[in-house]
C-alpha positions as CSV (number, residue, x, y, z in Angstrom):
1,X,-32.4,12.5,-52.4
2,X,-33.0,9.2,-50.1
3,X,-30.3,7.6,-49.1
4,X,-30.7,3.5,-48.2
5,X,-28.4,2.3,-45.6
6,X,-27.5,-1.5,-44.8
7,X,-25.0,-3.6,-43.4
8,X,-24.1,-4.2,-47.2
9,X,-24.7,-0.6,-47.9
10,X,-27.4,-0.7,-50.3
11,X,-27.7,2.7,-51.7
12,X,-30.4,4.0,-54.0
13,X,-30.5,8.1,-54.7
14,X,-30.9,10.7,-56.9
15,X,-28.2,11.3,-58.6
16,X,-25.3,13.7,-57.6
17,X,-26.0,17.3,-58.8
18,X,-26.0,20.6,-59.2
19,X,-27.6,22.7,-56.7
20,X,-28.5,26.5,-56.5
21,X,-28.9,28.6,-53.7
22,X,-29.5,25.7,-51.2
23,X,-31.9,24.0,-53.0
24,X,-30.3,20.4,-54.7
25,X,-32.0,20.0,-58.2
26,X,-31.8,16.8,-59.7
27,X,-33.6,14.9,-62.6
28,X,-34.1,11.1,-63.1
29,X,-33.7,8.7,-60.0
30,X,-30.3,6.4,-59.9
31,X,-29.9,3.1,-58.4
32,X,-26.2,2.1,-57.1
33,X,-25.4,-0.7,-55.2
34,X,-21.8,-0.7,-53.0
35,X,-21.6,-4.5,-52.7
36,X,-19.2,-3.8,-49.4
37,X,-19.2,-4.2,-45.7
38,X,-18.9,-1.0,-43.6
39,X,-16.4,-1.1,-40.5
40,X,-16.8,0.6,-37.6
41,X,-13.6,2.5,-37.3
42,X,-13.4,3.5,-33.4
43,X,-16.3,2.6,-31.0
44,X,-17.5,4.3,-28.7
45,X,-15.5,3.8,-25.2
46,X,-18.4,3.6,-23.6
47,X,-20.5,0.6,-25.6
48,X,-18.5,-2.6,-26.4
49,X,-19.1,-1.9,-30.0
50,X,-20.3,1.0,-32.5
51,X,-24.2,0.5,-32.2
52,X,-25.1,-1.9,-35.3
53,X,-28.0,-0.3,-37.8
54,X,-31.2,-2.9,-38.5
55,X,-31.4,-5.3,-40.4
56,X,-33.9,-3.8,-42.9
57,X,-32.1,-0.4,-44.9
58,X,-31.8,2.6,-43.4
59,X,-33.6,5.5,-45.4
60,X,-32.2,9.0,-44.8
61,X,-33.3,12.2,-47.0
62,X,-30.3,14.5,-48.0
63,X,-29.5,17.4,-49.7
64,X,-26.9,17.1,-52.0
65,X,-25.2,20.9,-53.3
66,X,-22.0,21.8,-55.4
67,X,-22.3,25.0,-57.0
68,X,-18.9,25.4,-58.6
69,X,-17.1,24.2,-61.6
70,X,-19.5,21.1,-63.0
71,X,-15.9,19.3,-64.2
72,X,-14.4,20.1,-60.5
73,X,-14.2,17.3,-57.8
74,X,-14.6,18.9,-54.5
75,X,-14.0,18.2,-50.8
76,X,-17.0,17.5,-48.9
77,X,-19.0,18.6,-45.7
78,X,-21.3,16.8,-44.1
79,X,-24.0,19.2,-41.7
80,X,-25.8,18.2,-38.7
81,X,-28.8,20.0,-37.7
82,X,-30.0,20.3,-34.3
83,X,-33.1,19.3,-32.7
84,X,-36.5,20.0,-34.1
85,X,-34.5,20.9,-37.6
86,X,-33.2,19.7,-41.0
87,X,-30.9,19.8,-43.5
88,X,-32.6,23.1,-44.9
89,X,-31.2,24.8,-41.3
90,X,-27.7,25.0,-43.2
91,X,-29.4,27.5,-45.9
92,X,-27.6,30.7,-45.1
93,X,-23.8,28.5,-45.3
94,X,-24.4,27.1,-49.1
95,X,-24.3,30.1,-51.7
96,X,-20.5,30.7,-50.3
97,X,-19.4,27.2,-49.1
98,X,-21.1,25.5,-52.0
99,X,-19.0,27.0,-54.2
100,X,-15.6,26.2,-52.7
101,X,-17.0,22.3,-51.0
102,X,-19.7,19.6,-51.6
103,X,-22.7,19.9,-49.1
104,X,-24.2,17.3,-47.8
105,X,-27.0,18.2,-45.5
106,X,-28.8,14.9,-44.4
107,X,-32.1,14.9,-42.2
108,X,-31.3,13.1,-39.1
109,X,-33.5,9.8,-38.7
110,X,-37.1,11.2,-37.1
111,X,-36.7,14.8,-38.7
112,X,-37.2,16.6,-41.9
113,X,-38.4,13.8,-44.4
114,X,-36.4,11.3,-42.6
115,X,-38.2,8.5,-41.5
116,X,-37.4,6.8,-38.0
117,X,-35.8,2.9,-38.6
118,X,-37.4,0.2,-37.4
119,X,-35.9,-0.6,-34.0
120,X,-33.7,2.5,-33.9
121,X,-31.8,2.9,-30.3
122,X,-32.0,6.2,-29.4
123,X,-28.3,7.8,-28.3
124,X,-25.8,9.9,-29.5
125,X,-23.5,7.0,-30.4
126,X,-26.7,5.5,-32.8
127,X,-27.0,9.0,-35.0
128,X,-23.4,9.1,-35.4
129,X,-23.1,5.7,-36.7
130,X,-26.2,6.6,-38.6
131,X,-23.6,9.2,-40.2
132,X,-20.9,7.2,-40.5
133,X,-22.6,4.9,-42.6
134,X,-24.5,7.0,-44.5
135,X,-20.8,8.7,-45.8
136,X,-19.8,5.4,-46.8
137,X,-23.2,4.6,-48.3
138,X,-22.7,7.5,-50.9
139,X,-18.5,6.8,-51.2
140,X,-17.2,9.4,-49.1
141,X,-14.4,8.2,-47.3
142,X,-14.3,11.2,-45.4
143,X,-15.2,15.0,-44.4
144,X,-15.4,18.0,-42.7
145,X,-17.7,17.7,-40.0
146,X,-19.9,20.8,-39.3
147,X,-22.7,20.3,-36.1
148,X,-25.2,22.9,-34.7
149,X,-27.1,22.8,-31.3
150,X,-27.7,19.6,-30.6
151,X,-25.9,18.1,-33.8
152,X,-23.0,19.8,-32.5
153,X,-23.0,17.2,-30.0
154,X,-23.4,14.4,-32.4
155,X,-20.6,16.1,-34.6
156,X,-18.6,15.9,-31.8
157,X,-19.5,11.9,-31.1
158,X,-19.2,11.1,-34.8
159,X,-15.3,13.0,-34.7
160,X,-14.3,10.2,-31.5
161,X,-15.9,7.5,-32.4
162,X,-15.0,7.7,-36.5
163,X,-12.0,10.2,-36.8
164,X,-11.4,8.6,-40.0
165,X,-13.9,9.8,-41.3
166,X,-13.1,13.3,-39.7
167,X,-11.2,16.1,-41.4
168,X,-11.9,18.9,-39.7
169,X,-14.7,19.4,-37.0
170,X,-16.7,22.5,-36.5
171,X,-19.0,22.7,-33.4
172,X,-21.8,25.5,-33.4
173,X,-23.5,26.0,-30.0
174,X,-23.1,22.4,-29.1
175,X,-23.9,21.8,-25.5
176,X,-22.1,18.4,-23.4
177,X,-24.4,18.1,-21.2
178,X,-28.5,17.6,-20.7
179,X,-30.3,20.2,-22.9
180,X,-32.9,22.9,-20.4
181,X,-36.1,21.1,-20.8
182,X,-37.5,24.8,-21.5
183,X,-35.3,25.0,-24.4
184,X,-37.2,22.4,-26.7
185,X,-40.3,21.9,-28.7
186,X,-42.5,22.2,-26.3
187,X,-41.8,25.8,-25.6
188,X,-41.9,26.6,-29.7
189,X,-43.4,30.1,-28.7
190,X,-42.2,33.9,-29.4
191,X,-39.6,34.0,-25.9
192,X,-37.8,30.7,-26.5
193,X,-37.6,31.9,-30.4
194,X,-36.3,35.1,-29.1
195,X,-33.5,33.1,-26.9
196,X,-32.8,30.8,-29.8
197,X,-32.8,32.9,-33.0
198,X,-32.1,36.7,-30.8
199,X,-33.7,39.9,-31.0
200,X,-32.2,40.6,-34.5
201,X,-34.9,38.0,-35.5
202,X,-38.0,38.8,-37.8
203,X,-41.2,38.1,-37.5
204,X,-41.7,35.8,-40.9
205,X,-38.6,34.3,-39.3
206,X,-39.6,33.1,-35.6
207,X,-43.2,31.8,-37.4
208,X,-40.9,29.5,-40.2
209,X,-39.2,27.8,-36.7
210,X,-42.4,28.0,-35.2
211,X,-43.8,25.8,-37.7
212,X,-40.3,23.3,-38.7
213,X,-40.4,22.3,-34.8
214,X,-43.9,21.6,-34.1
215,X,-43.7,19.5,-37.4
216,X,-41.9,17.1,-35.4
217,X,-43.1,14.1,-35.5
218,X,-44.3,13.1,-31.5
219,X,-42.5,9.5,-31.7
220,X,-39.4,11.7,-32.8
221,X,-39.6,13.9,-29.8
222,X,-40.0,10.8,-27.2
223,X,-36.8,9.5,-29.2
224,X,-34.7,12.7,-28.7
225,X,-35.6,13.7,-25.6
226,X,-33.9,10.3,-24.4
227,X,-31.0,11.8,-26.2
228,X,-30.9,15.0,-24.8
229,X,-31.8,14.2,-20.9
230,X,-28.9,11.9,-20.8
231,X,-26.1,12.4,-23.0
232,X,-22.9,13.8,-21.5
233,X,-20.1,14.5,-23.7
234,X,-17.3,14.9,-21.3
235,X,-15.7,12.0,-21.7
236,X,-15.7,11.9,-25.4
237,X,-13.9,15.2,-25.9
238,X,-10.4,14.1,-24.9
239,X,-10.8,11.5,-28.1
240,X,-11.2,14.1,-30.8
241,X,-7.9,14.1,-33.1
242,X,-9.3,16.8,-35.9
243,X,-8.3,20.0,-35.8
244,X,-11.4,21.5,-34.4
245,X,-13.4,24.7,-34.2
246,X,-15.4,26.0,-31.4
247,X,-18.2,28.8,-32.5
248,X,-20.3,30.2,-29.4
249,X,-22.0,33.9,-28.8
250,X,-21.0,36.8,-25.8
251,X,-24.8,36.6,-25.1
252,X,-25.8,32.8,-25.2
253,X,-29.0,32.1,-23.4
254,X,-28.1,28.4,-23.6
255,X,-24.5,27.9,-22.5
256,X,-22.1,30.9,-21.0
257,X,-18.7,31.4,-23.1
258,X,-16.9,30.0,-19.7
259,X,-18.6,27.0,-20.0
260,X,-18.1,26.5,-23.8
261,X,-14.3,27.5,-23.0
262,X,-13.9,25.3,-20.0
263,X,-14.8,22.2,-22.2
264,X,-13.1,23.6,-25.6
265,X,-9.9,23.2,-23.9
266,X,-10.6,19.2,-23.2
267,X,-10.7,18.8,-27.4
268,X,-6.7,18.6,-28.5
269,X,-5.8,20.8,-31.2
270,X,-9.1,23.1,-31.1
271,X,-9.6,26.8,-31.2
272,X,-12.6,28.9,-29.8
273,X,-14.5,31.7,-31.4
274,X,-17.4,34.4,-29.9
275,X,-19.1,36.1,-31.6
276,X,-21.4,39.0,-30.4
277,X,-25.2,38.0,-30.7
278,X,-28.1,37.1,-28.1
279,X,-28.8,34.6,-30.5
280,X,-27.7,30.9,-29.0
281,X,-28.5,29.9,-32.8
282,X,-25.3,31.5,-33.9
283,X,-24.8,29.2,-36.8
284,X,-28.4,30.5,-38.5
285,X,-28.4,34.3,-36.8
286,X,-24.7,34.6,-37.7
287,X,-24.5,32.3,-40.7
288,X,-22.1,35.1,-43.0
289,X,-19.7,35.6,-40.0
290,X,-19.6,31.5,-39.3
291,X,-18.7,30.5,-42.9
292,X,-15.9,33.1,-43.7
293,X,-14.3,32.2,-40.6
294,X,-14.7,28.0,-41.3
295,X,-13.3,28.8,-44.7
296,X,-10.3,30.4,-43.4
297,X,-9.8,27.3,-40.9
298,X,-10.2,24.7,-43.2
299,X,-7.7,26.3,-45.8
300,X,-5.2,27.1,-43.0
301,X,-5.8,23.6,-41.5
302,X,-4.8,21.8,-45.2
303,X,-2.0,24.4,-45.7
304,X,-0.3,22.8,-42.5
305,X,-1.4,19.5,-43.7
């Protein structure tokens, strides 16, 4: 599905289906138009104003997935993949979420079969808004937010800045501060798959990351890596109202659970999980684990709502 995002939301997809197993399905292409201004709910602190999209539409690819009852309207939940990724990261969450939520799995601008916008200003703030008006694009006046890696910082960004928007928040792995420069792209080779995916990984596994990250397109990597040399998310944690989940490792090679701890207790009303793994990727390595323990914090977080 391609989503088209203006200042006057103009919004041509596939219509809303049906997937299975992670993979949307749908038939003959829809045209909607949502003849209605989008407003920035709470702008960044930092930046005068919510950064503004261009003037030309935005396109963003997403997955669309609902694999309950066809008559059932469900709550949605909006993914964000991390760096070198795309929607298709969130594969091992959809057979059991998708049939309890609807799954929206956009490919952040630059990644997957997202195409970069014209002009785009690289920052956290930017993707966010991205987000924010992609939701709004498609009618979704809100969801729970679910980030990994380096969308875990966006999630986090998108839950201060819209919180609106933002009914829960679940960060997987998300770092708040500059990412190792070793971590990334450039060092798409069997150790850094081995620190990123753990030693649990397979072989047919660490080639499939191998390939997605080097697939990234080079203007895409000059684009991030302004994104993840600078950003620092310290300030922006204090402003997160959802009730908010913290999933981390015992055995990260990215961030240390003291260090994930020490900044889960600047988000208000959040909770932090470990799980055991050498796999910083916990919410691919531990996928079964993460879900069944999101499910039970959404439901308890709408039985106290």
């Amino acid at each position: 599905m391609i989503a088209k995002i203006s200042r006057r939301d103009l919004l041509r997809a596939g219509c809303f289906t049906t997937g299975a197993l992670g993979v949307s399905a749908f038939s003959g292409a829809t045209v909607a138009l949502a003849d209605k201004k989008f407003a920035g709910l709470a702008p960044n602190e930092e930046n005068a104003a919510a950064p503004k999209l261009p003037d030309r539409p935005v396109e963003l690819f997403y997955r669309d997935d609902w694999l309950g009852a066809p008559w059932v309207k469900p709550d949605p939940v909006m993914f964000i993949h991390g760096n070198d990724e795309s929607g298709i990261t969130w594969y091992g969450w959809v057979p059991r979420m998708g049939q309890e939520f609807r799954l929206l799995r956009p490919d952040l601008p630059g990644f997957g079969q997202s195409p970069i916008p014209p002009g785009f200003q690289w920052s956290i703030s930017s993707l966010a808004t991205i987000l924010a008006h992609f939701l709004d694009s498609i009618g979704v006046e809100s969801a729970h937010i679910v980030g990994a890696k380096t969308g875990g910082a966006i999630a986090m960004q998108f839950a201060a800045d819209y919180p609106k928007y933002t009914r829960t928040l679940t960060i997987a792995s998300g770092p708040i501060t500059p990412v190792v420069a070793q971590m990334s792209v450039s060092e798409a080779t069997m150790t850094s798959q081995m620190k990123r995916l753990g030693s649990m990984a397979s072989k047919e596994q660490i080639e499939f990351w191998n390939q997605m990250m080097t697939a990234t397109k080079p203007e895409t990597r000059l684009g991030i890596a302004k994104v993840l040399s600078a950003f620092n998310m310290e300030p922006v944690l204090p402003r997160i109202t959802a009730p908010t989940l913290v999933i981390t490792v015992d055995r990260s090679g990215l961030q240390s659970v003291e260090k994930v701890l020490h900044y889960q207790q600047k988000i208000p009303n959040s909770r932090l999980l470990v799980l055991p793994s050498d796999a910083y990727h916990v919410a691919v390595m531990k996928a079964d684990e993460c879900v069944t323990n999101v499910l039970s914090f959404i439901k308890e977080t709408q039985q106290r709502a």
